[in-house]
C-alpha positions as CSV (number, residue, x, y, z in Angstrom):
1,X,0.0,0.0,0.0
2,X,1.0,3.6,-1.0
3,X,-0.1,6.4,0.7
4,X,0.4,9.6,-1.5
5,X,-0.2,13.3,0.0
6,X,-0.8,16.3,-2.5
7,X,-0.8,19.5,-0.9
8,X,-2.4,22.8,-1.9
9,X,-0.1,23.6,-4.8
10,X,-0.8,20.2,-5.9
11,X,-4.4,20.5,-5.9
12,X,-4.7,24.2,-6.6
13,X,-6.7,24.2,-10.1
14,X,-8.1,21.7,-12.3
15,X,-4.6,21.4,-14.5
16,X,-3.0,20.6,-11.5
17,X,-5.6,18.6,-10.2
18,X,-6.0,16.5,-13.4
19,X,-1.8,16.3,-12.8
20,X,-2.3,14.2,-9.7
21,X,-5.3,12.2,-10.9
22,X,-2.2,11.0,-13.9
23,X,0.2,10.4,-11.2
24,X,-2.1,8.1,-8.8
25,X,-3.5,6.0,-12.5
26,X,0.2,5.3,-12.9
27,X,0.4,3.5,-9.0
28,X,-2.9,1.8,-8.7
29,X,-0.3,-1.3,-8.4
30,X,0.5,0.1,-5.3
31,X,-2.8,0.6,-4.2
32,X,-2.3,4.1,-3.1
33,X,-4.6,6.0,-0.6
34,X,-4.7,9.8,-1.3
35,X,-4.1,12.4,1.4
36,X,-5.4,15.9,0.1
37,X,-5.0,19.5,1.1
38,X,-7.0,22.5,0.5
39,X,-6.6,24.2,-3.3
40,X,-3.9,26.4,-2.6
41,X,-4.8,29.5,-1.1
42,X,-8.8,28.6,0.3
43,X,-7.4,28.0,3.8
44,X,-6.0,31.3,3.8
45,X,-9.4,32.6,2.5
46,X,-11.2,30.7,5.6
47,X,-8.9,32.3,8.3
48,X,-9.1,36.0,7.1
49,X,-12.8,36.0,6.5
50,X,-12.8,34.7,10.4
51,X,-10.7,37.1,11.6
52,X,-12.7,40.0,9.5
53,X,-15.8,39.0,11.1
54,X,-14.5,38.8,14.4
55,X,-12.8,42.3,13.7
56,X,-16.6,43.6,13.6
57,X,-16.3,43.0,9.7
58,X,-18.6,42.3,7.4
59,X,-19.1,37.9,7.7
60,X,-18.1,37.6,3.4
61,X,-18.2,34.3,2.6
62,X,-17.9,35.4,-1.1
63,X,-14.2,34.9,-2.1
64,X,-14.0,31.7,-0.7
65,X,-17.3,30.6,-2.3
66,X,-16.5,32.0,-5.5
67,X,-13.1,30.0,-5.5
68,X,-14.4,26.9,-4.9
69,X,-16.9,27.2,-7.2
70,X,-14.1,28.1,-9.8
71,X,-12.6,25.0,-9.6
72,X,-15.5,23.5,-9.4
73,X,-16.5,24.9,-12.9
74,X,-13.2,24.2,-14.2
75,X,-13.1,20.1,-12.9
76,X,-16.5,19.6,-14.9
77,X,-17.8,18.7,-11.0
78,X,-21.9,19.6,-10.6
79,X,-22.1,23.5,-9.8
80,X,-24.1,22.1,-6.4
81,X,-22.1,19.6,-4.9
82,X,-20.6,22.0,-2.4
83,X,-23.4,23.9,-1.6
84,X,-24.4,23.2,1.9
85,X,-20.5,23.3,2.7
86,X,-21.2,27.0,1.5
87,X,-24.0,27.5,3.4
88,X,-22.4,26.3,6.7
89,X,-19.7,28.7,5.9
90,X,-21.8,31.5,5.5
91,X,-23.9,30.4,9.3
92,X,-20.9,30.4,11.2
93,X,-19.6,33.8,9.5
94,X,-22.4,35.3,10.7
95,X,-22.2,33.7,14.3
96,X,-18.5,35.2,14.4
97,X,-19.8,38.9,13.3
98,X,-22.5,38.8,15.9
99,X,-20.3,37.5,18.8
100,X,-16.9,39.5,17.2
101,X,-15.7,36.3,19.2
102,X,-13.8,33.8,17.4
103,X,-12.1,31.3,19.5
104,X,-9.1,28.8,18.8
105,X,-12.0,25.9,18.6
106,X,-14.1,27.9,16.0
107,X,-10.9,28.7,13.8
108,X,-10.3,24.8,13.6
109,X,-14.0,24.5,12.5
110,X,-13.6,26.9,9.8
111,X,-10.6,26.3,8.8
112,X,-11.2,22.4,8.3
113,X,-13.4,23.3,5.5
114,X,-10.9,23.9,2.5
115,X,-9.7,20.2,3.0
116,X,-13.4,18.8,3.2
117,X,-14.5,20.6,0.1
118,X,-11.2,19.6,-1.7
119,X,-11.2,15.9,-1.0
120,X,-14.6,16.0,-3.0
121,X,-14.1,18.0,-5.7
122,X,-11.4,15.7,-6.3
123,X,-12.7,12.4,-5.8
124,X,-15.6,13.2,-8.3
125,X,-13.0,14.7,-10.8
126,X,-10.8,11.4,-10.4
127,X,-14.1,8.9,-10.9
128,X,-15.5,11.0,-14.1
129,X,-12.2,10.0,-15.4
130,X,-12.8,6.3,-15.1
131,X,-10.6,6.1,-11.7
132,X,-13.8,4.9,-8.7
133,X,-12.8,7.1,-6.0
134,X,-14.2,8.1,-2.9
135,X,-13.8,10.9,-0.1
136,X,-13.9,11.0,3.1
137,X,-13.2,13.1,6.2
138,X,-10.1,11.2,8.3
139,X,-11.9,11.6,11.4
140,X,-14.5,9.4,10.0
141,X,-11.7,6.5,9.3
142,X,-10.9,6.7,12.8
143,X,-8.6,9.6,12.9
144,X,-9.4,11.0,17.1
145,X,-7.6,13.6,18.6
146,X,-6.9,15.1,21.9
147,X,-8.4,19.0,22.0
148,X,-5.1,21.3,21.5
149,X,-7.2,23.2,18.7
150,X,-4.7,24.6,16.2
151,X,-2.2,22.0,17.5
152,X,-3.8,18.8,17.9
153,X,-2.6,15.2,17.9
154,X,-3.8,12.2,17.6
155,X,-4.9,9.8,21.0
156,X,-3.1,6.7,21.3
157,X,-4.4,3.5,20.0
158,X,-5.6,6.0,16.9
159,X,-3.8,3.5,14.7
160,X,-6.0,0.4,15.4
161,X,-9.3,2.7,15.1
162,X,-7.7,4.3,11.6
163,X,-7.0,0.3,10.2
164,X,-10.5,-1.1,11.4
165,X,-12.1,1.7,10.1
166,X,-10.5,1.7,6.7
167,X,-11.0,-2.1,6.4
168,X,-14.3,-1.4,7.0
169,X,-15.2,1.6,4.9
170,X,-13.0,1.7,1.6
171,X,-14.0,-1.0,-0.8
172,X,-11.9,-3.0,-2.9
173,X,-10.7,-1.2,-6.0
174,X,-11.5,2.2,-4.6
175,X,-9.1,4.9,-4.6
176,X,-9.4,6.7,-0.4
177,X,-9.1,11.0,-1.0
178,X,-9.0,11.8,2.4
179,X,-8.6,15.1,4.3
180,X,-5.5,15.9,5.5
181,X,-5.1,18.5,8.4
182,X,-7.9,18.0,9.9
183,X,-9.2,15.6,13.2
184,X,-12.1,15.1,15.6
185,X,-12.4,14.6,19.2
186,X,-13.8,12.3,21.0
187,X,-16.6,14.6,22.0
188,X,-17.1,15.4,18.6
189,X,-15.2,18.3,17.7
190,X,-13.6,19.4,15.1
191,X,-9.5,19.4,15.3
192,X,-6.9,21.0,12.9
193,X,-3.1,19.6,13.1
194,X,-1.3,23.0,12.6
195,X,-0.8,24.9,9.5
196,X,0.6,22.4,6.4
197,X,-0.3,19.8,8.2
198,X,-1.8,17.1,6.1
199,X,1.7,16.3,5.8
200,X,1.9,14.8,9.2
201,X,-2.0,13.4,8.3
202,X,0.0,11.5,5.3
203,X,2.4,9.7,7.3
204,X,0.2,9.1,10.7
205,X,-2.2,7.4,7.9
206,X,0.8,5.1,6.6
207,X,1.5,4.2,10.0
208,X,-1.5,3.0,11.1
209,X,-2.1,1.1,7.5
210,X,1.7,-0.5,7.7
211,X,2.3,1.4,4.3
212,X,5.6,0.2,2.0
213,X,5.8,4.0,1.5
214,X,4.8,7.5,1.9
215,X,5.1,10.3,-0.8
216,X,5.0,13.7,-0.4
217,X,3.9,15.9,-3.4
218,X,4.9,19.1,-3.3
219,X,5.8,22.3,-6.1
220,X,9.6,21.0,-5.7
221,X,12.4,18.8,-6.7
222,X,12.3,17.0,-2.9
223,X,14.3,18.4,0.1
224,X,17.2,20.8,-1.3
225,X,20.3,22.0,-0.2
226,X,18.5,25.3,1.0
227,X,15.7,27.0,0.3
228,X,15.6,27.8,-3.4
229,X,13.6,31.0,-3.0
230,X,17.0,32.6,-1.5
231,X,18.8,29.9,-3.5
232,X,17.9,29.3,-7.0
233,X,21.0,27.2,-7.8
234,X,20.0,24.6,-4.6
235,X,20.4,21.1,-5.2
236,X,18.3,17.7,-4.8
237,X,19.3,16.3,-2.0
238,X,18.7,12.4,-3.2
239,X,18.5,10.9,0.3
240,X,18.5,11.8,3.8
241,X,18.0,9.9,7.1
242,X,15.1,10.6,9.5
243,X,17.0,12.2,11.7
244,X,18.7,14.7,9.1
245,X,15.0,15.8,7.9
246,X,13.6,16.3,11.2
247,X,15.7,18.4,11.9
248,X,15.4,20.4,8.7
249,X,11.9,20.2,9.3
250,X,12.1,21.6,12.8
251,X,14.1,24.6,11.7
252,X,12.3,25.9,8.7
253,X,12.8,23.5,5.7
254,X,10.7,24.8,3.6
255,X,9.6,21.4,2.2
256,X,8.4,18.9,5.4
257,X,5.7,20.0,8.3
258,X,8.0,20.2,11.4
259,X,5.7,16.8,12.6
260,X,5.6,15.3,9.5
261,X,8.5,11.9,10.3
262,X,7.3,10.7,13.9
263,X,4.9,8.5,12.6
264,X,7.1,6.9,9.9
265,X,10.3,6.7,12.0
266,X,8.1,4.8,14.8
267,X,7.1,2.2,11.9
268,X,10.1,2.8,9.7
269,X,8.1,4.0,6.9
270,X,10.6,5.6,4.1
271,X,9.1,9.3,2.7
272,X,9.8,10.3,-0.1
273,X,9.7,14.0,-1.5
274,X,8.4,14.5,-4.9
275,X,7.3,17.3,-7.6
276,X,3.7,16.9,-8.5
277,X,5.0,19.4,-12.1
278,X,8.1,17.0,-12.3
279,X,6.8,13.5,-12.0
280,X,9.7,12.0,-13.5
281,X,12.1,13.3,-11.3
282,X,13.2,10.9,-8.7
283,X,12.6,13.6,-5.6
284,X,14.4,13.0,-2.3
285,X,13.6,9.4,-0.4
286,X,14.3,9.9,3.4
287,X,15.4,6.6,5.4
288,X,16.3,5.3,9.2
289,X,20.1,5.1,7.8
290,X,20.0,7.9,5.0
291,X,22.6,7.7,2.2
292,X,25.3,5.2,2.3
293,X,27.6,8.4,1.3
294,X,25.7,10.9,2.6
295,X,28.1,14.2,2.4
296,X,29.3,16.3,5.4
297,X,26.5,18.8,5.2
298,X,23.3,17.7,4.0
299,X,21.5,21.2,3.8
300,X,20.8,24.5,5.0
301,X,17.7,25.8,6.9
302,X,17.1,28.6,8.7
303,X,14.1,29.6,10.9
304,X,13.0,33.9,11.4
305,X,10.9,35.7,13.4
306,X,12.7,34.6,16.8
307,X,13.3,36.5,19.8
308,X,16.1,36.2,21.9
309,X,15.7,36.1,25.6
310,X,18.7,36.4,28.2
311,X,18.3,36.2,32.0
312,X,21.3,37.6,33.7
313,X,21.4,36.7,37.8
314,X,24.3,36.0,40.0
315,X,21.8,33.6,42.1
316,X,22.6,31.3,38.8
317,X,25.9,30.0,40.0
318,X,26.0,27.0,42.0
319,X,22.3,27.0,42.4
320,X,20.4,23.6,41.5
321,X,17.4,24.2,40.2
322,X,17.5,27.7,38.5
323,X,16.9,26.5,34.9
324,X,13.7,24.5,35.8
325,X,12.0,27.5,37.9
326,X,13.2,29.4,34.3
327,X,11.7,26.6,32.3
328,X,8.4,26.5,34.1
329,X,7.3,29.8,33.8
330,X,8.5,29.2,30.1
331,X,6.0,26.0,30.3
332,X,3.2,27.1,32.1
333,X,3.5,30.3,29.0
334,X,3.0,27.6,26.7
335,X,6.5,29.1,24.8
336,X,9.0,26.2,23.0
337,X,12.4,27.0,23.2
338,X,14.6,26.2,20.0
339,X,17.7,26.8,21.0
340,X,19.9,27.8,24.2
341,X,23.1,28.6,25.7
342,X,24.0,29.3,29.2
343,X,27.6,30.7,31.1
344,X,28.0,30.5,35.1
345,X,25.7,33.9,35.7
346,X,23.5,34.0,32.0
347,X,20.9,31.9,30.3
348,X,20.1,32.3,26.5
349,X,17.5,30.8,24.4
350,X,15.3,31.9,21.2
351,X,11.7,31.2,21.0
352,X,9.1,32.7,18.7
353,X,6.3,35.3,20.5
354,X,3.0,33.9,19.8
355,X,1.0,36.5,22.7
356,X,2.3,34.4,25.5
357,X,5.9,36.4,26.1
358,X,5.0,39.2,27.6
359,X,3.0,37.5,30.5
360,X,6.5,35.3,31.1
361,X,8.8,38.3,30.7
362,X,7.1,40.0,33.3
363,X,7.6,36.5,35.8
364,X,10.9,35.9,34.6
365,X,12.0,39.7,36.0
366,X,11.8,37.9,39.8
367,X,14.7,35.4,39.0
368,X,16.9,37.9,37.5
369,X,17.8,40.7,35.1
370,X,15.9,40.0,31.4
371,X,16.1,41.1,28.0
372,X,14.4,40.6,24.4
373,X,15.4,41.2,21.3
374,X,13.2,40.4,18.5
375,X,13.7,40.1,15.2
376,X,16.2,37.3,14.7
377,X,16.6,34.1,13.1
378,X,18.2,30.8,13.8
379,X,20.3,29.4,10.9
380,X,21.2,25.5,11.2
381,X,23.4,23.6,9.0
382,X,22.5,20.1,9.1
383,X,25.0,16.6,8.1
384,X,25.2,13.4,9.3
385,X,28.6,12.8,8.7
386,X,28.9,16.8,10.6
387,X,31.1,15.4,13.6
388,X,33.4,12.7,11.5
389,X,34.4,16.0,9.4
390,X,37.3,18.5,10.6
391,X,36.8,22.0,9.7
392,X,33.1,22.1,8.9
393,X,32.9,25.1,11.6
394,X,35.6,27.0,10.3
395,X,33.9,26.9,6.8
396,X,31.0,28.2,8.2
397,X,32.2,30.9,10.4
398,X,34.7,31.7,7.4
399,X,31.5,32.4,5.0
400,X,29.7,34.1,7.4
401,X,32.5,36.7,7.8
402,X,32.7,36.6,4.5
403,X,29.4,38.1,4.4
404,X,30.0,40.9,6.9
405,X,27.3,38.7,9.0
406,X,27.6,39.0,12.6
407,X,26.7,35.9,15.1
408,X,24.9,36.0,18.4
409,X,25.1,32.9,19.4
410,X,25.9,29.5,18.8
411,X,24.5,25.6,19.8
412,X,25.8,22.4,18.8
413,X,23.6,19.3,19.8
414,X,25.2,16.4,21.7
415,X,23.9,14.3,18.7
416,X,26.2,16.6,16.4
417,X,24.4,16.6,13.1
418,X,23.7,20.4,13.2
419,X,25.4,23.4,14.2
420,X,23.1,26.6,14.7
421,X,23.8,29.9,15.2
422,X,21.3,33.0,15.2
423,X,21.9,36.0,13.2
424,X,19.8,39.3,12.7
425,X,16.3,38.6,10.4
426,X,17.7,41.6,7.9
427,X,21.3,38.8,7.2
428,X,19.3,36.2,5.9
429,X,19.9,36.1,2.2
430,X,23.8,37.4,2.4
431,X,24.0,34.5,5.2
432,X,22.2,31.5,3.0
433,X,24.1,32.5,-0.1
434,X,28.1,33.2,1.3
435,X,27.2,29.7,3.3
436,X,25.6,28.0,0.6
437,X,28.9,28.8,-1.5
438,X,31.4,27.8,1.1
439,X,29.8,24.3,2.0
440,X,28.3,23.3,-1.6
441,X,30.3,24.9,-4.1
C-alpha cells in the first residue's frame, strides 16, 4: 500500500488537479490511498474572513465561495455539490460577526473546511475519469484527537481505530481521497493539526495502514540543499536519514511540516519527497540510515521571526534548580524554546512570540535581570557525517564573515548533526548565499 499526499499547490486548479489524478493512475499497483490539502490558497481565504468577522467586519463568505466554485467549474464537478458546505460557511460567518468572538476551537471548525470541500471536488473529478474514488473526512476513518485546537494530535491507539475503520469503509478497488489537516475529538469536535499539516495526516495514515511507502507531493524537486527562494542554484538532495529531515523540518525546511517523520520513524516507513509538475524526477527518499555516502553537510535551513531572551542573575551560580524554575514559567507560557546557551551567571534561548511572552517576561524579571530582542533568526546547518568532518565550523564561520554577517550565538547538539547559530532577520539572504557557496560549491 502507498499512501500519496498532495498538498495545496498540488491540488490548486483543475490542470493541477488533473496532474495528480495521472500520477495516482500510474500507482494503482500500489494501491495508493490519497491524502489531500485545501486548493492552494482557500485555507488562507477561511482564516481571514474569520478574523474579519471577528474584527466587527462584514461575515463575506464570497471569495471563498466564488473560488471553490471556480474550480469547481473548471473540474466539470456539478455546480451544487458543495453547496451546503457553502451554506455552513456563511452560518458560522455570521455567528463570528454577531459575537466579534472567534475562538481557537471555532478557527479549527472553519478552517477544516478547505480540506473537506477539496477531497470531494477531487474524488468526483478522479471517478469521471474512469478512476472509482471516494472521499472521506479522516476523522470518519478513525482519525481521534486530543483538544489542542490549532495543534492537535492524535490519541493513542488511533492506529487500530484508523486500520479497522478503513478495512471497514474503503471497498476493494476504490481509490481513499481523504482530508488531510484535519481531526475530531472524541466529544465530537472538530481538530486541525497545525498549518501544512496534512503532511503529518499522510504519514500518521501510513502508519496505522503498515504502508511500504509514503510520498509527499509538493511544487519542488524534494528536500534541497537550501531554500531555493534565497537559493535558485539549490540542489536535490537524493537521500537523507530521518533524523537529518527532522531536523530540517524543525528549523524551517521549507519542504516537510515540522511533525511530519514521527509517525514513519516509529514504523520505519521511508518518505519520499516528490514534484507533483516533475513526476519523473526521482525527488528525495528519506530513510532510518540515509545515504550510504551521505556528504558532510546535508543542507541548510534557517528559521526567522525569533526573539532572543537572556536572563542575567548571579543567584545562577552553583544553584540547583534555577533553569527549571526558568523553564516552568516558560512551560506554564506555553512558549517552546529552540535553541539555548548558558555561562556561570547568564541563560540564553530563542523562542518565537505567539501572545504568550509578555506575561512570562514580566515573571521571569523575579529570577533575574531579562532582555528581548526580536527580530532574529536561527540558521542551522545540518550533516550526518557533521562530527566525522574537521573544519566544517571553520567553513561556516569563514563564510559568514565573508558576508559581513555578525553571530549572536551559537549551539551544537550532543547528537552533532547540526550546528546553529542565530543571526539578525535583515542577514538572511547574504547568510544562506556566502554559506551555501562555502559548503556546496
Amino acid at each position: 500500500m502507498l499512501v500519496m499526499k498532495f498538498g495545496g499547490s498540488s491540488v490548486a486548479d483543475a490542470r493541477q488537479i488533473h496532474k495528480a489524478f495521472e500520477i495516482v493512475r500510474g500507482r494503482l499497483a500500489r494501491r495508493p490511498v490519497v491524502v489531500s490539502s485545501a486548493h492552494k490558497g482557500v485555507t488562507d481565504l477561511l482564516i481571514n474572513a474569520a478574523k474579519k468577522a471577528a474584527a466587527g467586519g462584514a461575515a463575506d463568505a464570497s471569495p471563498i465561495v466564488e473560488r471553490q466554485r471556480k474550480v469547481l467549474a473548471d473540474l466539470g464537478c456539478d455546480a451544487r455539490m458543495l453547496d451546503g458546505y457553502f451554506r455552513e460557511i456563511e452560518d458560522l460567518l455570521r455567528g463570528i460577526a454577531l459575537l466579534r468572538e472567534a475562538s481557537p476551537r471555532v478557527m479549527d471548525l472553519i478552517s477544516s473546511f478547505g480540506e473537506r470541500m477539496s477531497v470531494r471536488a477531487i474524488a468526483d473529478y478522479f471517478t469521471r475519469q474512469g478512476l472509482p474514488a471516494r472521499a472521506y473526512d479522516v476523522y470518519d476513518l478513525g482519525f481521534t484527537t486530543d483538544d489542542r485546537f490549532g495543534a492537535a494530535r492524535p490519541v493513542a491507539g488511533y492506529e487500530r481505530a484508523v486500520a479497522e475503520r478503513f478495512a471497514a469503509e474503503v471497498p476493494p478497488g476504490v481509490v481513499p481521497i481523504i482530508t488531510g489537516f484535519v481531526g475530531k475529538t472524541t466529544a465530537g469536535e472538530i481538530t486541525t493539526v497545525g498549518r501544512n499539516g496534512s503532511d503529518f495526516t499522510a504519514t500518521c495514515v501510513a502508519a496505522a495502514l503498515s504502508a511500504d511507502e509514503c510520498e509527499i507531493w509538493t511544487d519542488t524537486d524534494g528536500v534541497m540543499t537550501a531554500d531555493p527562494s534565497v537559493i535558485p542554484e539549490a540542489r536535490t538532495i537524493p537521500a537523507m536519514s530521518f533524523a537529518e529531515a527532522s531536523e530540517l523540518a524543525y528549523y524551517g525546511g521549507r519542504v516537510l511540516h515540522p511533525s511530519t517523520l514521527l509517525p514513519a520513524v516509529e514504523r520505519k516507513i521511508p518518505v519520499r519527497v516528490l514534484n507533483t509538475n516533475r513526476p519523473d524526477h526521482p525527488g528525495t527518499v528519506i530513510t532510518e540510515e540515509g545515504a550510504a555516502d551521505a556528504p558532510p553537510i546535508t543542507s541548510i535551513a534557517y528559521k526567522e521571526r525569533q526573539t532572543v531572551l537572556t536572563i542575567e542573575s548571579p543567584r545562577m551560580l552553583g544553584q540547583p534548580g534555577f533553569l527549571a524554575r526558568i523553564f516552568d514559567v516558560l512551560g506554564r507560557s506555553s512558549i517552546d524554546v529552540d535553541m539555548i546557551s548558558t555561562s556561570e551567571v547568564s541563560v540564553s534561548m530563542t523562542c518565537q512570540d505567539r501572545g504568550g511572552l509578555r506575561a512570562a517576561l514580566a515573571e521571569l524579571e523575579r529570577h533575574g535581570h531579562v532582555t528581548a530582542l526580536a527580530e532574529k533568526t536561527i540558521v542551522c546547518v545540518v550533516g550526518q557525517n557533521l562530527r566525522r568532518t574537521r573544519g566544517v565550523a571553520a567553513r561556516v564561520f569563514g563564510a559568514l564573515d565573508e558576508a559581513k554577517v555578525n553571530v549572536e550565538m551559537i549551539s551544537q547538539g550532543a547528537n552533532q548533526i547540526n550546528l546553529s547559530f542565530l543571526i539578525a532577520d535583515a542577514d538572511i539572504a547574504p547568510a544562506i548565499r556566502s554559506l551555501h557557496r562555502a559548503l556546496f560549491g
